[in-house]
N, C-alpha and C positions, 0 to 999 in steps of 0.2 A: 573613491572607495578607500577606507582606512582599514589599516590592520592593527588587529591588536592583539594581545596572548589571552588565552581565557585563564581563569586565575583559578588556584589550587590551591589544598590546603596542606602544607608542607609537615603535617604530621602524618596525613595520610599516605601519602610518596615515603615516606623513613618506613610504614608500619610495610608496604607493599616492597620494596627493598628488604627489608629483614625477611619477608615471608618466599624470596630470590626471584620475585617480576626483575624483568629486566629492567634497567634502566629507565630507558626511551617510554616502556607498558608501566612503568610505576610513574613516571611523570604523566602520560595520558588519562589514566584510569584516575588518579587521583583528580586532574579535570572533570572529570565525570561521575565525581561524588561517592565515587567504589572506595569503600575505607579500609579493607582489608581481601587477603587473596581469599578468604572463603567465599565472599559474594562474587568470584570471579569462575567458583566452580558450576559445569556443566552435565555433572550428574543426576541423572535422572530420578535421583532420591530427593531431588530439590528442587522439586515441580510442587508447587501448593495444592494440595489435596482435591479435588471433585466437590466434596462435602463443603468447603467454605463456600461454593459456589451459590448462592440463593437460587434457590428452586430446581437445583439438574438432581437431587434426590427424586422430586415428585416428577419430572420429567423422562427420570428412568422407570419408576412406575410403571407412569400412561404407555413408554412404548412399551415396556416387558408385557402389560397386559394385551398391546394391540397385537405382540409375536403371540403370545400362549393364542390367542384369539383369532390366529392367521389373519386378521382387519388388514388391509389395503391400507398402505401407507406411500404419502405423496409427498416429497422433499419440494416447494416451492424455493428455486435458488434465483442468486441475483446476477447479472450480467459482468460482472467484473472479476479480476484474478481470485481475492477474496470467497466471492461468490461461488467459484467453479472449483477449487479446491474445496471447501467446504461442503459441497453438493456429493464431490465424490467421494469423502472421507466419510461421510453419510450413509452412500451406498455402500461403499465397499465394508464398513462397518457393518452394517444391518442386515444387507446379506448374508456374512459370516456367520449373524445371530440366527439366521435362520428367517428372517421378516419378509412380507412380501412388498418389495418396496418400489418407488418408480421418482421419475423425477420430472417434472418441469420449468422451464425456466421462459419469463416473460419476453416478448418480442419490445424491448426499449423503446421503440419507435410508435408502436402501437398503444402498447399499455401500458406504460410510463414504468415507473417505481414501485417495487414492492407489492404488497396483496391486496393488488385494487378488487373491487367488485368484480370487474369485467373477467381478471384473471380467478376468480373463485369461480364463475360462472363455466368459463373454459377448464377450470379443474376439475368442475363436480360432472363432466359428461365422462370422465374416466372412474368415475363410482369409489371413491375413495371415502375411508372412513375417518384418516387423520390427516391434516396437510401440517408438513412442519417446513415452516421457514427458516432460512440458513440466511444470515446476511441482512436480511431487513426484514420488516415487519413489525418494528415496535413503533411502527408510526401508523400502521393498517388499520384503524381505528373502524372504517366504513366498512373495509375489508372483512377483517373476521365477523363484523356481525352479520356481513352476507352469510359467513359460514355458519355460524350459529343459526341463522334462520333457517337454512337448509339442512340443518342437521349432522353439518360436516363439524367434528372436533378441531382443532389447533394447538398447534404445539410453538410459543416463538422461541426461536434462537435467533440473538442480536447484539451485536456492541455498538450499535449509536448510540446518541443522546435521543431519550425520550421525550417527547412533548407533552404538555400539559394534562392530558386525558393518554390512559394506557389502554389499547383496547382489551376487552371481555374474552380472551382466549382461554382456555383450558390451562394451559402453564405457560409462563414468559422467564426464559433464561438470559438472562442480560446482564454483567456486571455492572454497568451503570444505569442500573434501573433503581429507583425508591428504596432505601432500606437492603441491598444489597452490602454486607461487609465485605465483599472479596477483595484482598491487597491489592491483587491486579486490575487496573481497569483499564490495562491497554492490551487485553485480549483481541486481536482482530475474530470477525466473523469462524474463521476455518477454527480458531484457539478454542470459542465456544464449543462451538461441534465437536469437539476433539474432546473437550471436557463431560459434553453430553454423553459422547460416546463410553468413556469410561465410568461415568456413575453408572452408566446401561449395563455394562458389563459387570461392575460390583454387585447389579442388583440380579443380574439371573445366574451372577454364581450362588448369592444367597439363594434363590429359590432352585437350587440344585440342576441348572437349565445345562449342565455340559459336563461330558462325561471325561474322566480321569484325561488328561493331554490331550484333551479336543478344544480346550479355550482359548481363540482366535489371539493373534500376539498384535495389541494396537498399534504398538510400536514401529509395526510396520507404514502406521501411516503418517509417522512424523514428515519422511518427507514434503507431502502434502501440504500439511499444516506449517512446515519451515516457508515455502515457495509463496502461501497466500498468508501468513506474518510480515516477510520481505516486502513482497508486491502489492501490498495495503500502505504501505511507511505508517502502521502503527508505531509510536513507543516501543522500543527495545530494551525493557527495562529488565529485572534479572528472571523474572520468569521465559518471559519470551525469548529473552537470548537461552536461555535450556532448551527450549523446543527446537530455534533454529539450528540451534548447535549439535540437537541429536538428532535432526532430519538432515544437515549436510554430513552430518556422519556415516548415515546409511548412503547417502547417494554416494561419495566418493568411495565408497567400501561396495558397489557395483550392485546395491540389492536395493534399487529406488525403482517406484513402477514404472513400467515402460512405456507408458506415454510423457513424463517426464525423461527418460534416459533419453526419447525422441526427439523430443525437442529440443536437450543439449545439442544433442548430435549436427541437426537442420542447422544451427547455429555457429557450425564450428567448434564447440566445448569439449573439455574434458570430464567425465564424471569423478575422474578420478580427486582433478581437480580445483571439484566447483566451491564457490567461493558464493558469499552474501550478495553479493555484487553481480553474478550471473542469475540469482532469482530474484532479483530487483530490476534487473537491467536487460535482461537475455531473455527470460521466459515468461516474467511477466509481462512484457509488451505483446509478447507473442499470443498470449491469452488474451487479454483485456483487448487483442485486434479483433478478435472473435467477436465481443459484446457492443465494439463501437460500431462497427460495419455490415454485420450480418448476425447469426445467431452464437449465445454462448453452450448451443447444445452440440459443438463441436469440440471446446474446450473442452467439456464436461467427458463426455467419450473417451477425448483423448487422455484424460487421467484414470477414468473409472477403468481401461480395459483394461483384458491381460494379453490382448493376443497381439500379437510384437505385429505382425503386418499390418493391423487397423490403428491400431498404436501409430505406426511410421508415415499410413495415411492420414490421419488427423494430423501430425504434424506439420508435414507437408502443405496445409491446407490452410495451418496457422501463420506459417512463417510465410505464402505470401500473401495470406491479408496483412500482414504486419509490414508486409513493403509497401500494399496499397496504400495503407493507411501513415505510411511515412511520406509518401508521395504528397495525401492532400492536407495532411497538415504541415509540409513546405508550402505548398502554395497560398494558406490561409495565412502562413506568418508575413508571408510574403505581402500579401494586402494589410494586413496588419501595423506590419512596419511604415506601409506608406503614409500613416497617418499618426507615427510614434514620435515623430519630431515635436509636432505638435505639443504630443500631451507630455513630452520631457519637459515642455519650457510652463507648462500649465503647475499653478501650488495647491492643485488640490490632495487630500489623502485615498483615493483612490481612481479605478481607470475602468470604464463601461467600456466594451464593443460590440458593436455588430454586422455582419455582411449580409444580403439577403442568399447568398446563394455558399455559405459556410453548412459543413456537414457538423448535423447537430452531434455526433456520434465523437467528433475529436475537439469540439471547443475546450474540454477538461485538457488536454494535454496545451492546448492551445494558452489555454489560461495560464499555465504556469509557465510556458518561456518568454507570455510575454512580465508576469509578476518577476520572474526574475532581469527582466531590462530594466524594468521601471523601479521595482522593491516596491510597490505598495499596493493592497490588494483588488485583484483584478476580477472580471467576469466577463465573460463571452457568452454572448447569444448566437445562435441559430433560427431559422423556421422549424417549428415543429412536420415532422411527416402528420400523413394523414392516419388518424386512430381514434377510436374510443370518445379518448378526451376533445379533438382536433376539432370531430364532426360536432360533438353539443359545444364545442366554443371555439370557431375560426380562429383566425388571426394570432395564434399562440407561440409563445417563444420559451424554447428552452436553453437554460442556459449552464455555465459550470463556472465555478468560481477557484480562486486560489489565492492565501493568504499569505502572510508575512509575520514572522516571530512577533509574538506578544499582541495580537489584533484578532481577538476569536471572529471569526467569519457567519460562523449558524448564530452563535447570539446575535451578533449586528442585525442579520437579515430576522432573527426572530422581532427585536426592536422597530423595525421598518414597516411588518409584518404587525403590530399592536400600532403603531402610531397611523396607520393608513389600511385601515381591514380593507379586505377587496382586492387589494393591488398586486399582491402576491396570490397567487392560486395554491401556492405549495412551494415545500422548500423541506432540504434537511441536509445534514453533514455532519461535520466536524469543526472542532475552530480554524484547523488549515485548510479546509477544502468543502463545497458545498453545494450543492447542484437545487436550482428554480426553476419554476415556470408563471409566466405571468403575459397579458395580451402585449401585441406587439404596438397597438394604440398608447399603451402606457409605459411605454418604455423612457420615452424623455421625463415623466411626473418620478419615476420607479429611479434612472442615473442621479436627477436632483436630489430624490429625498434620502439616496443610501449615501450618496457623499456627504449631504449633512450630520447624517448621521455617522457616519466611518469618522470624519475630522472630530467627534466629539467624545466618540469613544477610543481613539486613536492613543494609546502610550506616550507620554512626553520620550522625546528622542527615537521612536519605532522608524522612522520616513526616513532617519540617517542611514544610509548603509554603513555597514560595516564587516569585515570578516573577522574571525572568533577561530584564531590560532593557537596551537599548541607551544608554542617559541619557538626558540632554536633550536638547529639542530648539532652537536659537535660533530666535525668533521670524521669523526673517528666511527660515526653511528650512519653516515651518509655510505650506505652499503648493500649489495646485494641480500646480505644476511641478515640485517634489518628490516629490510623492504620483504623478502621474504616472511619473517617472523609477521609482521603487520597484517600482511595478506590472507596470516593463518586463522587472524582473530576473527569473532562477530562485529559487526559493524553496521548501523543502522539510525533510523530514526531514533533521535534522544540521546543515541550512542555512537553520536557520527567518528567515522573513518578519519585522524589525526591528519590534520595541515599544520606544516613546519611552515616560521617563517624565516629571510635572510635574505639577505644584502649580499649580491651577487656581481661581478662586475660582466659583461655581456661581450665575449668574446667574437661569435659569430651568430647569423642568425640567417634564416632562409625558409622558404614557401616550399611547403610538401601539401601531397593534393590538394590541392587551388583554394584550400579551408585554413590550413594549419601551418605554424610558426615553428621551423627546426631550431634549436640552438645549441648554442655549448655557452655553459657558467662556469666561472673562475672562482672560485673561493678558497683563503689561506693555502693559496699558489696549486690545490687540483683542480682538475678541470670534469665537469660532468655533462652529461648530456643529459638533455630538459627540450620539452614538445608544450605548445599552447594551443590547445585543441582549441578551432573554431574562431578564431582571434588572427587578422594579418595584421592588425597595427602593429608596429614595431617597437621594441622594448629601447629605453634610453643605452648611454654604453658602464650604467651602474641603475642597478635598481633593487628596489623591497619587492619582496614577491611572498606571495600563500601558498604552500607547495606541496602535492602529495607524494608519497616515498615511494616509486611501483617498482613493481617487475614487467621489463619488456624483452618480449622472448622473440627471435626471429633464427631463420633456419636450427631450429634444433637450439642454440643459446639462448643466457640468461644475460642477462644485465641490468643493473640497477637504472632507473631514468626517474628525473624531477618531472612529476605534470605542474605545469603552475596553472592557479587556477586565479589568480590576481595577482596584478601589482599596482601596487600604492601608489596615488595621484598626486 
């Protein structure tokens, strides 16, 4: 593993200095291509309009006319954090409006992804007049034209990448669809909606729909939309850090809905003070256990309510499927591992698994610890349960992928997918992350011919690892009141949380629960204390290390602590 500093443009650090960023945040930011403190503002006048959004005008229409029309409207949401935030911001929005609205959300196991046939089929016995998709959908191609043939409208809301054919829906709001100009195209799913939700609102203030102080405050559902931006690792680029920055603003100001303050709670958190880091780390897992394992019609509850007891019980019910499910993706890694030796000493550009008896519901979390052993992009398979798809085609596997900087993952598999029709049944994602299915007879023809094809599209230099540090840190900034400041910012994908690096000399070191490396580091004659989460190998008695600046609070105190999260081979 090499470290190295990521490089900055030393005009921008002078322009963020003059504008009084501290030090250490004008050295960071200026890494992260911020050329002045105005892009660093998180007011809510600096949200890009609704209107650039392609098609959420004609989208607020269709619904304003399905409200005036009291039309049965049916939110079809997706099973992940994303998903269930975005399901409730829906509800709780269109309620407000006054709409009669309802939600469903597909059983994973059964009916796979998005608005299969099978699930329109299962929609239209609830007699609904518009079904609008939160999360996916812009791939439902066979889908909606169920709908259409039935007579049922659509509305999609989505920020995947589209494929080749868009399906025939009534309105498609997607920033990355065809001919969309919107600046932003790292809206997650919940951002869509959110944006939907506000043209909705522009449009039945125009047609005079709410009287003097009775128009619903959206604002209220940033929290929401902060929690499924996080818990997606979209891009955090300066729209999205606005949103997340004014939905942890309501939560730690104590007026976030209460199945969110719930789920803090179940977790041990403070609202007061939550941080990027607990809606990425803390409640999104707690969610997203809900979609891998059983139904995400509990997540959904537990955001959508108001009433703090049902609220407290969905939480409850999250946090321990989120231990279940920590449980059996230990013991997947665990099989896993037993056969990593292997594919360490193997040169190819990427790593196929599969176990027959891995739960298809955690291979995506799976994929990625093991992408992070190896750095180069991974996929796990499962058996498919029995559904829909299962019963017209045995033998099927599904599987979840995870990638590595600079190697898009959904193009590859689209590539693989044109050079070999047949062999994928389906597929879709992102360049970092992307979930298939294909029979499990084809799995040896399916590892050959994506490795071919991964080594060819593969980045010259991508396979090296490397860590992408902020530099040094001067002794003077290695401090509680630094580490605090850090803590207070946004942090996220595209906008990752600052690693300092430094040459430490390695005073003592020692095993805290049976996982974790205690130490104390010397440097220019102070001594600090530094933990390597997950790591017993022992540090040399001098070493380069990657290191993040925290706060570690215990009985009531504060103290600054180094995590390191590398050191240099």
């Amino acid at each position: 593993m090499r470290i190295v500093e990521r490089a900055y443009a030393e005009v921008d650090r002078q322009a963020l200095l003059r504008a009084g960023v501290h030090p250490v945040l004008a050295r960071v930011y200026a890494g992260r291509q911020v050329h002045s403190a105005d892009e660093l503002s998180n007011d809510v006048a600096k949200l890009l309009e609704p209107a650039a959004l392609a098609n959420a005008s004609r989208a607020a229409a269709l619904l304003a006319d399905a409200i005036a029309a009291q039309h049965r409207i049916l939110i079809v949401a997706d099973y992940d954090a994303d998903g269930a935030t975005a399901c409730a911001v829906g509800l709780r929005a269109l309620r407000s409006f006054g709409a009669r609205v309802d939600y469903l959300v597909p059983d994973r196991f059964k009916l796979g992804y998005g608005l299969s046939p099978e699930l329109v089929e299962l929609a239209a016995e609830r007699a609904p007049d518009l079904l609008v998709t939160v999360d996916n959908g812009i791939a439902s191609v066979e889908g909606v034209a169920r709908a259409n043939a039935l007579g049922i409208a659509t509305l999609i809301t989505d920020h995947h990448l589209p494929g080749d054919a868009l399906p025939a829906a009534s309105c498609i709001v997607n920033p990355n669809q065809p001919a969309c100009t919107f600046p932003s195209k790292a809206l997650a799913g919940v951002g869509v909606m959110f944006y939907v939700m506000l043209a909705l609102r522009a449009e039945l203030r125009a047609r005079g729909a709410f009287r003097e102080g009775s128009e619903p405050n959206l604002g209220a559902l940033t929290d929401l939309v902060a929690l499924g931006t996080v818990a997606d690792v979209v891009p955090l680029d300066a729209n999205n850090r606005v949103l997340v920055a004014q939905g942890l603003n309501r939560i730690r100001s104590g007026r976030a809905a209460p199945g969110l303050n719930a789920l803090l709670r179940v977790a041990g958190r403070v609202p007061a003070k939550a941080s990027a880091f607990d809606l990425g780390f803390v409640l999104g897992p707690r969610l997203n256990a809900a979609g891998r394992l059983a139904d995400m019609g509990v997540g959904i509850e537990c955001l959508a309510t108001d009433d703090e007891a049902r609220a407290a019980n969905c939480a409850q019910e999250l946090d321990a499927l989120n231990r279940e499910r920590r449980r059996i993706e230990s013991e997947m890694l665990d099989e896993a591992l037993g056969v990593l030796e292997a594919v360490r000493e193997a040169s190819g550009a990427s790593a196929v698994f599969f176990e027959p008896g891995w739960h298809q519901g955690v291979v995506g979390i799976l994929a990625a610890r093991l992408r992070e052993r190896l750095h180069r992009p991974v996929l796990c398979f499962a058996r498919a349960d029995s559904g829909a798809e299962e019963r017209a085609n045995p033998g099927l596997l599904r599987g979840s992928g995870r990638s590595i900087r600079g190697f898009h993952l959904r193009d590859c598999l689209d590539l693989v997918a044109k050079r070999a029709p047949g062999l994928i049944l389906r597929f879709g994602g992102h360049a970092q992350a992307a979930g298939l299915t294909l029979r499990e007879a084809d799995l040896a023809r399916f590892t050959d011919l994506f490795e071919r094809t991964a080594a060819e599209c593969m980045p010259p230099g991508a396979l090296s690892p490397i860590v992408e540090t902020d530099g040094t840190l001067d002794s003077a900034f290695l401090s509680l009141d630094v580490a605090q400041l850090i803590e207070g910012q946004i942090w996220g994908q595209g906008f990752p949380q600052p690693v300092f690096c430094d040459t430490f000399a390695v005073e003592s070191q020692r095993v805290v629960g049976e996982r974790h490396l205690k130490l104390k580091l010397v440097k220019d004659g102070r001594r600090y204390e530094a933990i390597r989460f997950g790591s017993l190998e022992p540090l040399p008695a001098r070493a380069r290390t990657a290191y993040r600046l925290t706060v570690n609070e215990f009985n009531g105190l504060q103290n600054v602590q180094l995590n390191i999260e590398h050191v240099e081979n």
